[in-house]
C-alpha positions in Angstrom: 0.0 0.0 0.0 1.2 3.7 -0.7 1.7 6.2 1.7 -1.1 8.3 0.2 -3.4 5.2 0.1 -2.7 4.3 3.8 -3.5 8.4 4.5 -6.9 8.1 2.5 -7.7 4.8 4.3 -7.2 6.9 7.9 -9.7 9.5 6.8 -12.1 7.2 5.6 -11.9 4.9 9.1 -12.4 7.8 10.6 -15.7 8.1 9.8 -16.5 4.7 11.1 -14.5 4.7 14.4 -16.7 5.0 17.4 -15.8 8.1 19.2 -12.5 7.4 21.5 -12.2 11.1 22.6 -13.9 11.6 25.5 -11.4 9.8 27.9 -8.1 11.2 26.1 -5.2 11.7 27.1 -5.8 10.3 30.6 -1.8 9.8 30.8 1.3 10.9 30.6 2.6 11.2 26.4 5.8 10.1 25.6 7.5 12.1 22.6 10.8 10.2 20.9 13.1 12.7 19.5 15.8 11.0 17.6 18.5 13.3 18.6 20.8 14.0 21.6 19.7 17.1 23.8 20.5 20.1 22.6 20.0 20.4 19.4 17.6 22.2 16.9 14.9 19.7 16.7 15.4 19.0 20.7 15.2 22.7 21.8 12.0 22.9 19.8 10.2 19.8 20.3 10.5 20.4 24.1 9.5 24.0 24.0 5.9 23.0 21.6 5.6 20.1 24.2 5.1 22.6 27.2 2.7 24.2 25.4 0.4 20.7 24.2 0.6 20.0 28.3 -1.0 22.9 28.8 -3.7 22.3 26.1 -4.1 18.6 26.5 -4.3 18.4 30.4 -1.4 16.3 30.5 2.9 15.4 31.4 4.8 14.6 28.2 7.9 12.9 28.8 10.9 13.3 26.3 13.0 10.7 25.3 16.3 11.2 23.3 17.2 8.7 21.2 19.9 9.9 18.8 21.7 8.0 16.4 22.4 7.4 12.6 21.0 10.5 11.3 17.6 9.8 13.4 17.6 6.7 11.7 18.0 5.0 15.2 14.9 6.7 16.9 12.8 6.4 14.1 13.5 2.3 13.9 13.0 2.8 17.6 9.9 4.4 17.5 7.9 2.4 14.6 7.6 -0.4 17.7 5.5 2.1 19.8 1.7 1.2 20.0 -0.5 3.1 18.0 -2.8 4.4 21.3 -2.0 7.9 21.2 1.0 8.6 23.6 3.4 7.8 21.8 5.0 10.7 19.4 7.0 11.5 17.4 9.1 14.8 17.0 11.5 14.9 14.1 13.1 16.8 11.7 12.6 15.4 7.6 15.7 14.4 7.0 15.4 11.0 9.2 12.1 10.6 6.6 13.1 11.7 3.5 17.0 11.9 3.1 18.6 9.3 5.5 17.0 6.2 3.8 18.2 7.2 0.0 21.4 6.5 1.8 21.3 3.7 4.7 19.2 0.7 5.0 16.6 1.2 7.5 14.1 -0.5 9.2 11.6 1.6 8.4 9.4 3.9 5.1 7.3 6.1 5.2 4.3 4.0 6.2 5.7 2.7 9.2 3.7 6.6 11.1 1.0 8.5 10.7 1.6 11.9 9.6 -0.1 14.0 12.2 1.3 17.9 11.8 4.3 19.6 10.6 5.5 22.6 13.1 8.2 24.7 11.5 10.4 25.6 8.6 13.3 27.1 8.0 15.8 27.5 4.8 19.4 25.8 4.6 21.8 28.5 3.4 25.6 28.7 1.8 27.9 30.9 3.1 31.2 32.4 2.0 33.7 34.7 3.8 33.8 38.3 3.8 36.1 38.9 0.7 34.6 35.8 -1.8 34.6 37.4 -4.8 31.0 37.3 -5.0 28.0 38.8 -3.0 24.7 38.1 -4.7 23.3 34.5 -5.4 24.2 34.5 -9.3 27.4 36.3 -8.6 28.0 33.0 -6.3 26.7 30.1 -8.4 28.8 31.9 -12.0 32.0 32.2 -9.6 31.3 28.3 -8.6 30.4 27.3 -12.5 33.5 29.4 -14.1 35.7 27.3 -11.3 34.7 23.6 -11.5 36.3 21.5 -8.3 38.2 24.4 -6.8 35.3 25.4 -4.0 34.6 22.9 -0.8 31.8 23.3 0.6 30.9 21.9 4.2 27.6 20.4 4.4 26.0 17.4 7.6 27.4 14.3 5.9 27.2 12.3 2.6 23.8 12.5 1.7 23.0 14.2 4.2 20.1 17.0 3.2 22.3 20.0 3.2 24.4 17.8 0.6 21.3 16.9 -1.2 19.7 20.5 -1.0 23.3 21.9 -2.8 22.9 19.3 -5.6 20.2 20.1 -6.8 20.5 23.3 -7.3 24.3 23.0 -8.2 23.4 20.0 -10.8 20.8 23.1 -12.7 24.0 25.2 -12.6 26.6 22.3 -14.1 28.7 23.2 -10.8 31.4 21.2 -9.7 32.2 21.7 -6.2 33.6 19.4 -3.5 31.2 18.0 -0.8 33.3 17.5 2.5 30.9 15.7 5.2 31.1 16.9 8.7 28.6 15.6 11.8 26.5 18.8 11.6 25.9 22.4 11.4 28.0 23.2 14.7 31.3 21.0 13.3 30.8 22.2 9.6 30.6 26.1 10.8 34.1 25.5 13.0 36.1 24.1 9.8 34.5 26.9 7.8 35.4 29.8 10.5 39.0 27.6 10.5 39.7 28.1 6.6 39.1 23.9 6.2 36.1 24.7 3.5 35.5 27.6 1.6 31.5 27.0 1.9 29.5 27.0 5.2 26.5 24.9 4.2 24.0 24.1 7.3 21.5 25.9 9.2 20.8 29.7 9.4 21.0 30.3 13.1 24.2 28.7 13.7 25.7 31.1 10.8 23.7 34.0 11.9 26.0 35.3 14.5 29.0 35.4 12.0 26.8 37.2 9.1 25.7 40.0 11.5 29.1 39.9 12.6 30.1 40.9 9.2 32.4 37.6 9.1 30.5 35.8 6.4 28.0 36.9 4.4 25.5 34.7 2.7 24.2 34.5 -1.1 22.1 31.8 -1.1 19.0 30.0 0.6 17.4 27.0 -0.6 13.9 28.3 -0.1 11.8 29.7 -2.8 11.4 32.8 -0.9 13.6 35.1 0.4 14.6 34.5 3.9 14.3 37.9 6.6 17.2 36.5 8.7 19.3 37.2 5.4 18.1 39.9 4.1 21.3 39.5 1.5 20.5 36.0 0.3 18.9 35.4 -2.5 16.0 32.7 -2.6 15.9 30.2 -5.4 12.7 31.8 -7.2 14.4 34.7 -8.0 17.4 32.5 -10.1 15.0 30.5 -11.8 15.0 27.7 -9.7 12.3 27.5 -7.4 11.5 24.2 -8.2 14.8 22.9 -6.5 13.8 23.9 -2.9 14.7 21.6 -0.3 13.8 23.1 3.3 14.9 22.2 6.8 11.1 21.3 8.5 9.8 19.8 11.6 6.8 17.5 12.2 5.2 15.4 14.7 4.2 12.0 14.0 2.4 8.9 15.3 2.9 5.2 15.2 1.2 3.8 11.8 -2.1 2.6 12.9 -2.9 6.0 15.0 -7.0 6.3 15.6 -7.6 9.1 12.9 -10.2 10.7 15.8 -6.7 11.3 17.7 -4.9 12.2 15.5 -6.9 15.4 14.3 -7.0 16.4 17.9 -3.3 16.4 18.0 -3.0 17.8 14.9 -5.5 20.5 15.9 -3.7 20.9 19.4 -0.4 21.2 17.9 -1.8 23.9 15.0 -2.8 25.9 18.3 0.5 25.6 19.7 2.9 26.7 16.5 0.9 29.8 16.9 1.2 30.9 20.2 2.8 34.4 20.0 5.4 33.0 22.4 6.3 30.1 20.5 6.5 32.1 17.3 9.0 34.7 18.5 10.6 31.7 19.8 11.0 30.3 16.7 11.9 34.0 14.6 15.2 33.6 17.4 16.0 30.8 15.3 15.3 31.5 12.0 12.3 30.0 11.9 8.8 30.3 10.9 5.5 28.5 12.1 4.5 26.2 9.0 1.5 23.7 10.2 0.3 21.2 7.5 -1.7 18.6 8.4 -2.8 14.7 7.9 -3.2 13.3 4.8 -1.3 16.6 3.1 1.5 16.2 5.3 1.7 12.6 4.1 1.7 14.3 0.5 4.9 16.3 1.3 6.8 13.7 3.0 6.7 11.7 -0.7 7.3 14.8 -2.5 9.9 15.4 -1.0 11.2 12.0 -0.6 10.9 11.2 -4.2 12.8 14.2 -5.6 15.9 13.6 -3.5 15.9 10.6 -4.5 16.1 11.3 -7.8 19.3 13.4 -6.6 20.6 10.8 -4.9 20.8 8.3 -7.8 22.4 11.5 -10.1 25.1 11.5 -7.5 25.5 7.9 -7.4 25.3 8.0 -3.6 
């Protein structure tokens, strides 16, 4: 069965389930993360959870589980029962990027999409004096100089990696991939003169930029980002089509009761929009981007599909 044939089933069981909402929750929720403590997805999952306690009338414990990209909390996770406290808090690569290159245990029918939370762009960074400032200046001076620019990214086919590619591959750019564990490593060997290309997350850059150490041409969103107001976004070089964003969902065993998992998706729709949790998320170059169910489930294999196609170009 597809992933958008398993979502359609959901909706119409839904209509046949006999309601199961009037007791729930009645316990504490446990929400996997499949990271270590810390880190984007962590700081974020554990601020919106504060927020569903309030809303649901209940504790939700966290539990780390990092690992293989996420790969291990995800295999991890896929045991939990489908009863409604069990959740799932990830980022997409785990979902979408980490099995074009590892053998997991899991697809994307092993959960039930429930809500996505947040979005933000992946962006490319040079030092002060690259020769170039805009985002065509940046992508010609990479075209007229094939294999002479590194450029740091979270690992071999890792969605940073993947995100460059495809907008490199439009471009015929040759440049050199150099895999590091993450944003925080990658931005050290690029502040150390190790890579000429910072290529991670915008707020661990951000600093530096308004620093005036690095400035940054390039996004991989559509849309121009606010947090760079120099970058430019991929719809105004032709390219929109080759987005690739860094996004943040919450998920649910496969099997979920469709009745619960509207009201979390509901719940968690509330939540992204709490004034306090937006401005939290504008500190880290973020913005609230809720879609729900059955569409969700439509962007995961979007998404999961077109890397995959960049994946197999790069022989990975």
């Amino acid at each position: 069965m597809t992933f958008k044939a398993a979502c359609i089933g959901l909706t119409a069981a839904a209509a046949l389930a006999a309601p199961v909402l009037a007791e729930y929750p009645e316990r504490t929720i446990e929400m996997t993360i499949p990271a270590g403590a810390g880190g984007g997805t962590d700081t974020s999952a554990r601020k919106l959870a504060i927020l569903l306690e309030e809303k649901l009338g209940t504790s939700i414990a966290i539990l780390n589980v990092g690992g293989g990209g996420g790969s291990v909390g995800a295999s991890q996770f896929m045991q939990a029962k489908p009863d409604g406290y069990a959740l799932f808090a990830t980022w997409n690569s785990p979902l979408t990027t980490v099995p074009q290159v590892q053998n997991v245990a899991y697809s994307l029918d092993s959960f039930t999409p429930i809500a996505s939370t947040s979005e933000t762009a992946y962006t490319l960074c040079v030092k002060a004096d690259f020769p170039a400032t805009t985002g065509e200046e940046f992508l010609a001076e990479l075209a007229a100089n094939p294999g002479k620019y590194t450029y740091g990214n979270d690992g071999i086919g890792g969605t940073m990696q993947l995100a460059a590619e495809r907008i490199f591959q439009t471009r015929q750019i040759e440049a050199v991939a150099i895999p590091f564990g993450g944003a925080g490593e990658t931005l050290q060997n690029f502040l150390g003169g190790h890579v000429d290309i910072y290529g991670g997350s915008i707020s661990t850059v951000l600093p530096y930029v308004e620093s005036g150490e690095a400035k940054c041409p390039l996004v991989t969103s559509a849309a121009d980002v606010p947090a760079l107001p120099g970058a430019s976004g991929l719809e105004a070089l032709g390219m929109a089509d080759k987005e690739t964003l860094l996004w943040r969902a919450i998920l649910g065993p496969k099997g979920l009761d469709p009745q619960i998992a509207s009201l979390l998706a509901d719940t968690i729709e509330e939540a992204v929009n709490d004034p306090g949790y937006v401005e939290f998320l504008k500190t880290k170059g973020e913005v609230p981007n809720v879609v729900k169910g059955e569409a969700l489930g439509a962007r995961l294999q979007a998404e999961f599909d077109a890397l995959a196609a960049v994946s197999k170009a790069l022989g990975l």
